[in-house]
C-alpha positions in Angstrom: 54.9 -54.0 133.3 55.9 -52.8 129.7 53.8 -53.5 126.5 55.1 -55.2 123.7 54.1 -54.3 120.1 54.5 -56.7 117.5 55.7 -56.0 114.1 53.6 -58.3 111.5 55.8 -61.0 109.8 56.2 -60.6 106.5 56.0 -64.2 106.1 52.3 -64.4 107.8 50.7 -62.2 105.1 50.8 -65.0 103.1 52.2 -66.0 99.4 50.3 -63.3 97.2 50.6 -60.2 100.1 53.6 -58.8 97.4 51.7 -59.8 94.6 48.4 -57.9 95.3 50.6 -54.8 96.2 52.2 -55.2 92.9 48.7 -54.9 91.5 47.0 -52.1 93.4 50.4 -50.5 92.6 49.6 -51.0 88.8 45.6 -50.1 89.3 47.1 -46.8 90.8 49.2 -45.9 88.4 47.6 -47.1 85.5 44.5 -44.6 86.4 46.9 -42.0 85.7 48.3 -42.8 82.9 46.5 -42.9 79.3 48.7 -46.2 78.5 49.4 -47.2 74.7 45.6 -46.8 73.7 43.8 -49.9 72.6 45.0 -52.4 69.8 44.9 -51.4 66.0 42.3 -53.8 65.3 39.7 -52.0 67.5 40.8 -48.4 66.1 40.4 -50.0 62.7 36.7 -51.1 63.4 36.0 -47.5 65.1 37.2 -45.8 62.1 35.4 -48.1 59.9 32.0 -47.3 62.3 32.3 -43.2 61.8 33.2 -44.1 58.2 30.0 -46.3 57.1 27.6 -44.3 59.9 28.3 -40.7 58.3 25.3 -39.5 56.1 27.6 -37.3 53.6 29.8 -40.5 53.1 27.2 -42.3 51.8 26.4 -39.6 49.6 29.4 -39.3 48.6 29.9 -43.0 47.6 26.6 -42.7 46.0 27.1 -40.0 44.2 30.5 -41.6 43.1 28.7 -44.9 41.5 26.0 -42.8 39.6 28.6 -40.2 38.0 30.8 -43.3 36.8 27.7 -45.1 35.3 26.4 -41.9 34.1 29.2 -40.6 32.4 30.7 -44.0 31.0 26.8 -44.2 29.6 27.3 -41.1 28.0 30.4 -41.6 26.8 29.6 -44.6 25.3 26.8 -43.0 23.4 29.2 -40.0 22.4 31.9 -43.2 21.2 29.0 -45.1 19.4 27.9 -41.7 17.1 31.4 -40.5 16.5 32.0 -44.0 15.2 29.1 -44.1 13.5 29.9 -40.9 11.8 33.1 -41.9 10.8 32.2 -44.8 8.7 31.4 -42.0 5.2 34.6 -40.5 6.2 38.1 -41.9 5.9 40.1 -39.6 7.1 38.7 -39.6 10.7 37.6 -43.3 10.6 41.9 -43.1 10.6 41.9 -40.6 13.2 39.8 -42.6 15.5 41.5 -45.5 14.2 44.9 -44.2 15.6 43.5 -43.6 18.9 43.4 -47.3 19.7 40.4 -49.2 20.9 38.5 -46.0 22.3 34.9 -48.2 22.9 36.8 -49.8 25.8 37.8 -46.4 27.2 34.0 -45.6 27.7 33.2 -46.8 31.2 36.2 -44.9 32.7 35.4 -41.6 31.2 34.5 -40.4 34.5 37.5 -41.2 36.2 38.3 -37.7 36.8 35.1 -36.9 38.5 35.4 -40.4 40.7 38.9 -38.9 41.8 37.8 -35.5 42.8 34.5 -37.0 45.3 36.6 -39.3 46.7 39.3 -37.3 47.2 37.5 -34.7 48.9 35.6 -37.3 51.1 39.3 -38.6 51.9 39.9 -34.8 52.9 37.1 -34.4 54.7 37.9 -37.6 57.4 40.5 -36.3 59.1 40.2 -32.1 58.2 36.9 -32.4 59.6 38.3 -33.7 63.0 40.4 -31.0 63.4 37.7 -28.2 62.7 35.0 -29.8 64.8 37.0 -30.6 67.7 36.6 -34.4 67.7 40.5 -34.7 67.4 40.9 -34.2 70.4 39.0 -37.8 71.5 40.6 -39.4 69.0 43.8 -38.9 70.1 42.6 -39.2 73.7 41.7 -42.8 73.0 44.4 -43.1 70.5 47.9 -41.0 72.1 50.3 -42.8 69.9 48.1 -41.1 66.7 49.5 -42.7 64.1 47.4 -46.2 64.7 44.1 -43.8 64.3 45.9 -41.8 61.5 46.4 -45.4 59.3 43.4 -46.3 60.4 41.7 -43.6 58.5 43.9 -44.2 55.8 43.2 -48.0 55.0 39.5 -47.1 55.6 39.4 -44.6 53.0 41.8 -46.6 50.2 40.0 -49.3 50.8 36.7 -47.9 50.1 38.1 -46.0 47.5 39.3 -49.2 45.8 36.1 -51.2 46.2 33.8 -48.6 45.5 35.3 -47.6 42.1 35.9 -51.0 41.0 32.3 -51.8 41.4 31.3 -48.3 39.5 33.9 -49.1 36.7 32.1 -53.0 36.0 28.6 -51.3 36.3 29.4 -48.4 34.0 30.7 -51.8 31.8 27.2 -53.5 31.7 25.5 -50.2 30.7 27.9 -49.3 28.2 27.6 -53.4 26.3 24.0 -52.6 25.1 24.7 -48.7 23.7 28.1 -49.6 21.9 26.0 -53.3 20.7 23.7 -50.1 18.9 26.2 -48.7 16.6 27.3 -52.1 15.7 30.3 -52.1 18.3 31.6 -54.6 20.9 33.0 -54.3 24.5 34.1 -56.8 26.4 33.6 -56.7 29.9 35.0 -60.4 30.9 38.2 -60.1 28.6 41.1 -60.2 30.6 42.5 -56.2 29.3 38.8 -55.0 30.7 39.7 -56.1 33.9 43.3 -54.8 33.8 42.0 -51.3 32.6 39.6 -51.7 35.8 42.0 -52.6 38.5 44.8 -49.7 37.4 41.8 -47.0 37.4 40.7 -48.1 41.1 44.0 -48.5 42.3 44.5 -44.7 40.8 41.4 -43.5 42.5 42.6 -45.2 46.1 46.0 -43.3 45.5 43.8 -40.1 45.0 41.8 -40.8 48.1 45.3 -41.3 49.6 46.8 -37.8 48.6 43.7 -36.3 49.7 44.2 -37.5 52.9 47.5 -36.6 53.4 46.6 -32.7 52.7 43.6 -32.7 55.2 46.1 -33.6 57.3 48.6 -31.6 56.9 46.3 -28.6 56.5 43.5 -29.3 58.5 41.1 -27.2 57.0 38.2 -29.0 55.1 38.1 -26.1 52.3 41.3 -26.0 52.2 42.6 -29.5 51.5 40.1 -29.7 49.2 41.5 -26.6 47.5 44.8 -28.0 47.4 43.6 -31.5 46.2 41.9 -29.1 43.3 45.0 -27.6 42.4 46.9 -30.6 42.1 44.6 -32.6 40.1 42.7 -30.1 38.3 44.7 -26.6 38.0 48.4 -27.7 37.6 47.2 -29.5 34.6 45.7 -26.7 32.5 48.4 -24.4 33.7 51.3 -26.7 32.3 49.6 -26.9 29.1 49.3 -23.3 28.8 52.9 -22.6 29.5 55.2 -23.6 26.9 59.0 -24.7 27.1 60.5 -27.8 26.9 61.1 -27.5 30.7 57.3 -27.5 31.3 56.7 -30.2 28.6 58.8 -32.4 30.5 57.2 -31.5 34.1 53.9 -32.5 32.7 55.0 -36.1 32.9 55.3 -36.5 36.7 52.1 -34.2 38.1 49.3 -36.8 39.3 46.4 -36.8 36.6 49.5 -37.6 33.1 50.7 -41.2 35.4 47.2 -42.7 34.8 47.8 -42.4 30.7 50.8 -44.8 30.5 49.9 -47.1 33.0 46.6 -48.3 31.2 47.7 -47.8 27.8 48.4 -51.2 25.6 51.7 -50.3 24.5 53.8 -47.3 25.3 52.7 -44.2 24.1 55.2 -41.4 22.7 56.1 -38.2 25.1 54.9 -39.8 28.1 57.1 -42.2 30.8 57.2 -45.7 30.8 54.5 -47.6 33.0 57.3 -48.8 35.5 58.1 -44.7 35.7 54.6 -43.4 36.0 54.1 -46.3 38.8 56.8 -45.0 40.7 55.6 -41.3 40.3 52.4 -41.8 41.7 53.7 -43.9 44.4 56.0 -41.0 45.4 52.5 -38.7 45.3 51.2 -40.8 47.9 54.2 -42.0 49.9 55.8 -38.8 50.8 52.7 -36.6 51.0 51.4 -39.4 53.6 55.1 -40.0 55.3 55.2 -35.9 56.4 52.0 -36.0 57.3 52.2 -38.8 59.6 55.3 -36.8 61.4 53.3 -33.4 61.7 50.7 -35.4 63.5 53.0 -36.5 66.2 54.7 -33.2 66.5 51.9 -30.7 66.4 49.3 -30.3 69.1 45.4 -31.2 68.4 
């Protein structure tokens, strides 16, 4: 007698035989693979977590409102006694006069301090990755890299934004009663206040943007910092020690000279036009930002 073996049917494993296949197949393969990382949304809302839960962030953002308050305060009082003493004395009440409504400029006298702390915090996010060895989860999570990279970014500009805008009004409240003193007005509801206010924060996010761009690319925290330094801080007093026409003209287009014409009333003489400066600093940020992003996908963690 011979034995008879019987092949199984493909039709009596049933309707979803191929279908569960399919699936372990994927399950298999899928535990191999790290995939294309989880959605922006949710590498947005861990970015914003470290962001908010970091101890030196906070004190950085503190530190940020009190040196805009305290410095518009003081400028304000500085304002208030130079205008004061130039009431027995024409010929600076004419200087002063010629330099516009300089009251208003007294809550964003410490613009330049705002732009260096948050710029070195915006550093600091993704340069201190790198050093500690924390890149290497990000990326892990996130392979694609640049969904964590403009995650970071629109954390930090954000911020940036918010936090100055809130430091500018508050530095405006202070300053009300100390100009009210010397017999001067400021207007913090006026329409120009609020210009003057929007163009400083949006100056300040595009600072916090830069700085982000050179941790990046240099990922060193000392570093990038140094580099965010030199651009903002250095370049400045070195162009206006060096003289030539050549030099005059390449003070227009560093960083720090595009903020001037973009919250000045009417154009001011030897400097670009607003549309000009706007596009200046927008090249500061774009390109800086653009070659980092493509350094980040080439280079290894």
């Amino acid at each position: 007698m011979s034995s008879t073996t019987l092949e199984p049917n493909s039709s009596s494993r049933g309707p979803h035989s191929g279908a569960s296949t399919s699936q372990a197949k994927d399950r298999a393969h899928g535990s191999l693979s790290t995939g294309p990382g989880p959605s922006f949304l949710r590498v947005l809302n861990s970015e914003a977590i470290k962001f908010r839960t970091l101890l030196s962030t906070l004190i950085l953002l503190g530190a940020t409102i009190a040196v805009i308050i305290g410095v518009g305060a003081l400028a304000a009082w500085g304002i208030g006694q130079a205008l004061q003493a130039s009431s027995s004395d024409p010929q600076r009440s004419a200087a002063l006069a010629a330099q516009g409504d300089i009251a208003a400029s007294a809550p964003s006298a410490g613009i330049s301090f705002a732009q260096l702390i948050l710029g070195s915090l915006a550093v600091l996010l993704i340069s201190s990755e790198f050093t500690t060895g924390m890149a290497r989860s990000t990326f892990t999570a996130v392979p694609k890299r640049i969904p964590a990279y403009a995650a970071k970014l629109l954390v930090v500009v954000v911020s940036s934004f918010l936090v100055t805008a809130l430091s500018l009004y508050l530095a405006g409240l202070v300053a009300v009663p100390i100009l009210d003193q010397y017999g001067h007005s400021l207007d913090v509801s006026s329409g120009t206040y609020y210009r003057t206010l929007l163009i400083n924060s949006a100056y300040v996010a595009a600072v916090a943007a830069i700085g982000l761009a050179l941790g990046a690319l240099i990922r060193n925290s000392a570093g990038g910092i140094m580099a965010l330094v030199g651009i903002f801080f250095v370049l400045p007093i070195a162009l206006q020690i060096i003289q030539g026409d050549f030099v005059e003209e390449l003070r227009k287009f560093i960083p720090p000279n595009t903020l001037t014409p973009l919250t000045a009333a009417e154009h001011l003489p030897d400097t670009l036009e607003a549309w000009q400066a706007a596009l200046v600093l927008g090249a500061w940020v774009v390109i800086p930002l653009a070659l980092a992003g493509i350094l980040l996908k080439k280079r290894d963690v």
